[in-house]
N, C-alpha and C positions, 0 to 999 in steps of 0.2 A: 459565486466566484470561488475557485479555488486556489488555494496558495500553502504553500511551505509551515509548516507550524513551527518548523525551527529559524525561520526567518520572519514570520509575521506572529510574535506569542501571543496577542490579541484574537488569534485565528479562532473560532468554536469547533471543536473536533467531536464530530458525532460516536457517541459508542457504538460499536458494531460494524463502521465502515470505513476501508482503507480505500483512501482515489490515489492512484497511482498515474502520473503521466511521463507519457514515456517520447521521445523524441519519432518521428515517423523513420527517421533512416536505421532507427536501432529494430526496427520491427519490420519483418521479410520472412518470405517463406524459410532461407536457407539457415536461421536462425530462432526459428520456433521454438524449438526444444530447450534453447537459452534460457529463452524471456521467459518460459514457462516456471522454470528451475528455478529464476530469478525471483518470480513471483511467489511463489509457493515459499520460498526460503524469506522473504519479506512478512508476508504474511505468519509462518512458524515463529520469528523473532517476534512479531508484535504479539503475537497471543504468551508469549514465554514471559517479556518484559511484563503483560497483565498481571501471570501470573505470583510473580515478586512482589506486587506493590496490592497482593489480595486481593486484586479487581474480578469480579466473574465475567465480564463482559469476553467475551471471545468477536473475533470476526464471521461475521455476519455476512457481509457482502463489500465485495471488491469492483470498482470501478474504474475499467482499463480508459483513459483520457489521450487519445491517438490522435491526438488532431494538430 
């Protein structure tokens, strides 16, 4: 099951991977280049925050949740 870490702190959050879900109306041909920007800037924060708190762990693999 996935869920919110900022809403569920009990949650285990794997090193190495972000699940990102994204609502299905926000994700369309005519907006690709959005989500994409969105995601990559998602990802760039979380590996920067790592970097502060000395964590080596970087992102690994992203898992788009479309459903």
């Amino acid at each position: 099951m996935f869920c919110d870490v900022d809403q569920y702190p009990m949650a285990i959050q794997v090193p190495g991977v972000m699940i990102i879900r994204m609502k299905s109306a926000l994700l369309c041909f005519a907006n690709a280049n959005f989500v994409k920007e969105r995601i990559i800037k998602w990802v760039t924060q979380e590996e920067s925050e790592d970097d502060k708190g000395n964590s080596k762990s970087s992102i690994q693999l992203v898992i788009l949740d479309t459903s």
